[in-house]
C-alpha positions in Angstrom: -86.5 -103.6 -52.6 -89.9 -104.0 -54.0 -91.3 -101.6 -51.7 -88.9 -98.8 -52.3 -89.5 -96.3 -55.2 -87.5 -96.5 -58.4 -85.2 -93.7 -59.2 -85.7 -94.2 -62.9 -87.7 -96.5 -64.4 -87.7 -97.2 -68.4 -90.4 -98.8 -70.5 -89.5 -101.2 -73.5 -91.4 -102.9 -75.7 -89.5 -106.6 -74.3 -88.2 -105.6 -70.4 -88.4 -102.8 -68.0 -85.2 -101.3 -66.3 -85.8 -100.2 -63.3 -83.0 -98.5 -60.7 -83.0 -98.5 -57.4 -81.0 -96.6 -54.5 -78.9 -99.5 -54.1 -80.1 -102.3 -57.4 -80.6 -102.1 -60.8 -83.4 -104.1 -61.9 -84.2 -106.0 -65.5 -87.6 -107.3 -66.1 -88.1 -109.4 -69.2 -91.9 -108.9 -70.0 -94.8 -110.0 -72.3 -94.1 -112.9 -75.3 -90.1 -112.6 -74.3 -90.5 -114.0 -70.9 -92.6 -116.8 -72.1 -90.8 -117.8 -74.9 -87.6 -118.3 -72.7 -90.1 -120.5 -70.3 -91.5 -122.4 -73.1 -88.0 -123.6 -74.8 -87.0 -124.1 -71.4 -90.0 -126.2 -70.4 -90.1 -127.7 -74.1 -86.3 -128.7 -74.1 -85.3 -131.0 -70.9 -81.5 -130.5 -71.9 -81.8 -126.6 -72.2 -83.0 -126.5 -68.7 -80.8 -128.7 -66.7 -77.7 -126.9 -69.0 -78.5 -123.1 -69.5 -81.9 -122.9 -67.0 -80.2 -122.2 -64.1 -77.9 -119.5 -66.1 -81.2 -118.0 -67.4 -82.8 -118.5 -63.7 -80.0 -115.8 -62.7 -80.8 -113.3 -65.8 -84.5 -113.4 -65.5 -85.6 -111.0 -63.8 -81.7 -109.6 -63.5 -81.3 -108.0 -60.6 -77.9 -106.7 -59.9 -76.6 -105.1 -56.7 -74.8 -102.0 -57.6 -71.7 -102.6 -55.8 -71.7 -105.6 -57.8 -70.8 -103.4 -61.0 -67.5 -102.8 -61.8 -68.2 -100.1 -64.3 -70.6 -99.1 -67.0 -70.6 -98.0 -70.3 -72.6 -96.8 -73.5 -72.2 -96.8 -77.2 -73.0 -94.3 -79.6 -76.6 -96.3 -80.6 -77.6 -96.3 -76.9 -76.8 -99.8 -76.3 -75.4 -99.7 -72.2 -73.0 -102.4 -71.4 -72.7 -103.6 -67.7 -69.0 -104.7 -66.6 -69.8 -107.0 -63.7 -66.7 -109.1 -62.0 -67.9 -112.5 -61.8 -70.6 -113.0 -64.5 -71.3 -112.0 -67.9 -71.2 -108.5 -69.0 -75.3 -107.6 -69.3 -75.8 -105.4 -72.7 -78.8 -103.5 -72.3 -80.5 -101.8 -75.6 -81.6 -98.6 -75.0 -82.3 -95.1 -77.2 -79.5 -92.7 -76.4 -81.2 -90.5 -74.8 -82.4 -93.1 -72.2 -78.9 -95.2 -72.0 -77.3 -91.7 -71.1 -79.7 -91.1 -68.4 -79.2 -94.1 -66.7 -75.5 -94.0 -67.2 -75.1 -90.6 -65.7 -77.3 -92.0 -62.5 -75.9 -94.9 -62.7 -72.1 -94.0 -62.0 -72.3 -91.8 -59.0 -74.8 -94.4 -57.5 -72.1 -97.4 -57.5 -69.7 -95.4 -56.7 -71.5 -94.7 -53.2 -72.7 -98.5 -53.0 -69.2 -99.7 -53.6 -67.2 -97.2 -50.5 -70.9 -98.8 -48.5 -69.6 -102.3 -49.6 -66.3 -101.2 -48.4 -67.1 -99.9 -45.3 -68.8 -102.8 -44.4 -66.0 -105.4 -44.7 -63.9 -103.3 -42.6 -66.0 -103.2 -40.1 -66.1 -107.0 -40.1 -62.6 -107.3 -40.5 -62.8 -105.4 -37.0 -65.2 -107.2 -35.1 -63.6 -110.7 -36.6 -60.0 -109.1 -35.0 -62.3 -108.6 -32.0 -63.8 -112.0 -31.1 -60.5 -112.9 -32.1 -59.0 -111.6 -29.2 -61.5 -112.4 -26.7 -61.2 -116.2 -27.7 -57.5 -115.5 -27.1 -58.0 -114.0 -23.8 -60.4 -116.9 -22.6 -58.1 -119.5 -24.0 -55.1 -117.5 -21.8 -57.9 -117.5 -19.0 -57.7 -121.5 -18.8 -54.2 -122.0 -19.0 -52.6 -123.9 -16.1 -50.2 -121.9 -13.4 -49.6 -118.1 -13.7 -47.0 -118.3 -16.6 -48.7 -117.5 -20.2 -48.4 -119.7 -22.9 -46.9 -117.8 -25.4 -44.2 -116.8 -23.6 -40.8 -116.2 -25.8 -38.0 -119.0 -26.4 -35.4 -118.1 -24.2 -37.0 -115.6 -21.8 -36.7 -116.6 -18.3 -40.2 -116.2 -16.0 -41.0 -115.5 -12.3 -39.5 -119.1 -11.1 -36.4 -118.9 -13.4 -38.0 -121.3 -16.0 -37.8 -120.1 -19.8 -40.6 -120.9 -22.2 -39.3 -123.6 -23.7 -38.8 -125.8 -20.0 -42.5 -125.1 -19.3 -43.5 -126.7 -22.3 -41.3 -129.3 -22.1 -43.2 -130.0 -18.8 -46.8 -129.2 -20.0 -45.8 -132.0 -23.0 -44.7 -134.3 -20.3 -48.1 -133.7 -18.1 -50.2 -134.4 -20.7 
């Protein structure tokens, strides 16, 4: 990530935002940063209740397909709606919040059917180890009749299902 180029990248006087293909990325900077450091370091009780909070927020860096959607005011300010955190509020003039926004959308919106994507194709290869543990387990069953064969259905030998695990109970 630190190697690619950003896409955009804005200057304020207290952070940089700077977005990526795939991240958006919020650098506090200058007297801010060390201010939060200090009342952290300063107060033991801010740090072990809101450090690791801040830990997450500073830098911010937020996977796109993390974003559910985004939004700006008429003063420029650009509000992040992200599922499992706080919303991140981002002050910005309006002619810089509606830049971002109008990269910003068509950006998650690509991240997000990548995100998707992706979990189906685990969802497939989980189905797929699946099966092959099921045809190894079948592989190391006793005798030629399957396991999981149906209550009721007779096999080769005239046995049903339920007889031959009556027996494989009794065997073990």
């Amino acid at each position: 990530m630190s190697q690619a180029k950003a896409m955009l990248e804005i200057e304020n006087l207290h952070f940089t935002v700077r977005l990526y293909e795939n991240w958006l990325r919020i650098d506090l900077k200058g007297n801010t940063k060390n201010e939060i450091v200090e009342a952290l370091e300063n107060k033991p009780v801010l740090r072990q209740s809101i450090g690791n909070i801040l830990d997450i927020f500073a830098p911010l860096h937020i996977h796109l397909s993390d974003i559910d959607s985004v939004h700006m005011d008429n003063i420029g300010k650009v509000k992040l709606v992200l599922p499992r955190h706080r919303d991140v509020t981002i002050p910005l003039a309006v002619n810089e919040a509606q830049r971002l926004v109008d990269m910003l959308n068509p950006l998650i919106a690509k991240e997000k059917e990548k995100k998707t994507q992706r979990v189906i194709e685990g969802r497939k290869v989980q189905e797929y180890e699946e099966g092959e543990r099921e045809a190894e387990r079948g592989a190391f069953t006793s005798g030629s009749v399957p396991i999981a064969q149906p209550p009721g259905v007779l096999d080769e030998l005239g046995e049903t299902g339920e007889n031959i695990r009556e027996e494989q109970e009794r065997e073990d």
